[in-house]
Every structure is written in structure tokens, then in C-alpha cells.
C-alpha positions as MATLAB code, in Angstrom:
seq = 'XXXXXXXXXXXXXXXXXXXXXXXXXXXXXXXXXXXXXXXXXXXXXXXXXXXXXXXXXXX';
ca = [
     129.704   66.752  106.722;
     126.968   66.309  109.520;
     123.951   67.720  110.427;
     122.368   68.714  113.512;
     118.381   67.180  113.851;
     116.980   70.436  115.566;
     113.422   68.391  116.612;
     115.624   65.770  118.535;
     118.583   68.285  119.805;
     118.425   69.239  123.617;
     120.932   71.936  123.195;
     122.845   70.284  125.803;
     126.369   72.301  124.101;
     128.302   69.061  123.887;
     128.812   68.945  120.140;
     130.106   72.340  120.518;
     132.451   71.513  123.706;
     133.903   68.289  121.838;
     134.275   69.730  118.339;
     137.726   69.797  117.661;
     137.837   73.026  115.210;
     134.987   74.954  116.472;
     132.649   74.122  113.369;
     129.185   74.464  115.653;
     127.526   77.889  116.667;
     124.269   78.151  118.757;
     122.523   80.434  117.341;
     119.240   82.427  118.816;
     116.748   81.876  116.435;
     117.538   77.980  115.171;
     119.653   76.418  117.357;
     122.951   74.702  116.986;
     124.661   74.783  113.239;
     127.486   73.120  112.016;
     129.158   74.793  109.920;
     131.624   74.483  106.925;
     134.605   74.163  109.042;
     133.562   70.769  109.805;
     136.398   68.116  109.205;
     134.035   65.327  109.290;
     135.523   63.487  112.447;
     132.176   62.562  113.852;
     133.122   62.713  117.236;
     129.804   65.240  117.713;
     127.754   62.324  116.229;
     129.467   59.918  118.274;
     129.065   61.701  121.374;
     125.753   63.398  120.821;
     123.506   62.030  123.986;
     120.446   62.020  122.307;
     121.827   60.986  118.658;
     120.683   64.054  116.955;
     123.796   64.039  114.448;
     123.963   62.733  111.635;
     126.492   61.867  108.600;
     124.996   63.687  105.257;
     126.353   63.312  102.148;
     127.317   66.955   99.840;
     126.756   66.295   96.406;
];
């Protein structure tokens, strides 16, 4: 699973564009979310300009 940093995110959309199943939302209030549809490919992380994605571990 990853996590979007909202202090360093631009909300440039990318994650959202590249995310193969759709697992990020922008929402009003907070910003882009991933969600629990996430398959953890980490192309979002891997493509994220300003490296505000990161891997976290669900425990």
C-alpha cells in the first residue's frame, strides 16, 4: 500500500492519470487519497515528480 505526503504533493493529477485501477481520488478538503483498491504496483511512487509517495507497510 502507499501513501500520498499531502505537505510535499503539488496535486499535479499524475498519480491519478498513471494508476492502473483507479485507486486515487482528489478530494476537496485533503487532497489526493489512495485508496484500498491499490494493487501496490508503485508506478504512482515511481512516477510521482516531486516524490511525495511512499511504500507503507499495513500491519
Amino acid at each position: 500500500m502507499f501513501k500520498i505526503n499531502k505537505d510535499e504533493c503539488i496535486e499535479c493529477g499524475f498519480c491519478k492519470r498513471i494508476c492502473p485501477k483507479g485507486a486515487i481520488e482528489l478530494h476537496s478538503s485533503y487532497g489526493y487519497e489512495i485508496d484500498l483498491n491499490c494493487i501496490s504496483c508503485s508506478l504512482c511512487s515511481k512516477n510521482c515528480p516531486v516524490n511525495a509517495i511512499s511504500k507503507i507497510e499495513l500491519t
